[in-house]
Structures are given as structure tokens and as C-alpha cells.
Residue, then its C-alpha position, 0 to 999 in steps of 0.5 A: x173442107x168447105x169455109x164458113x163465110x165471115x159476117x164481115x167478107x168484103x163481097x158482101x155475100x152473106x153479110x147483114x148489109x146484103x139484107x134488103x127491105x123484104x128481108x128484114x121484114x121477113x126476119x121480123x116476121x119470122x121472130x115471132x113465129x119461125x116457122x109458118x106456112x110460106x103463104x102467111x107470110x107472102x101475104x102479110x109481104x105482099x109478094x108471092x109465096x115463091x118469094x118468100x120460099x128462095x128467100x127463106x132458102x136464101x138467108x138459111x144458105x148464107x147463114x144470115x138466119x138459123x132454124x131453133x128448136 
């Protein structure tokens, strides 16, 4: 059966303090609107789509963000 990781695991994978800059912008920009085209947001980054794209698959992996309806 697979571990659910803690927020709080020493490795610091999957903890909010892994977060860098363009994460937390990310995050932000997603809170107002969760589910853009990955281009959107790339742009208003200014970084690639693909970019945008891992880290989104990035944060949801490690349970840092979740998807609401």
C-alpha cells in the first residue's frame, strides 16, 4: 500500500519549502482561474508551456495542489 507523504517529511519532497518562485506564482495564478490552457499561464510566467505543463504534474504528484470542482 502506498504512503501518503507528510507536509512535514524531512526530505523535503512534497513540503511547501520545495516551493520555489515560479511555484508560488503558478499556484497564485491558478487560484484564480484552476484550469487554463498551459499556455496562458507560460505566458504571463514567461517561460515555456512545457514548463508550466511538469510543474503543474509536479505540484499535483506531490500533493502540494489539488484539482476542485
Amino acid at each position: 500500500m502506498a504512503r501518503q507523504r507528510s507536509l512535514v517529511e524531512d526530505d523535503r519532497t512534497g513540503t511547501l519549502d520545495a516551493l520555489d518562485e515560479l511555484d508560488r506564482r503558478l499556484i497564485e495564478l491558478l487560484q484564480i482561474d484552476g484550469r487554463p490552457a498551459n499556455t496562458e499561464p507560460a505566458r504571463r510566467l514567461k517561460v515555456t508551456e512545457g514548463i508550466v505543463r511538469n510543474r503543474i504534474t509536479r505540484l499535483l504528484a506531490e500533493n502540494l495542489i489539488q484539482v476542485g470542482a
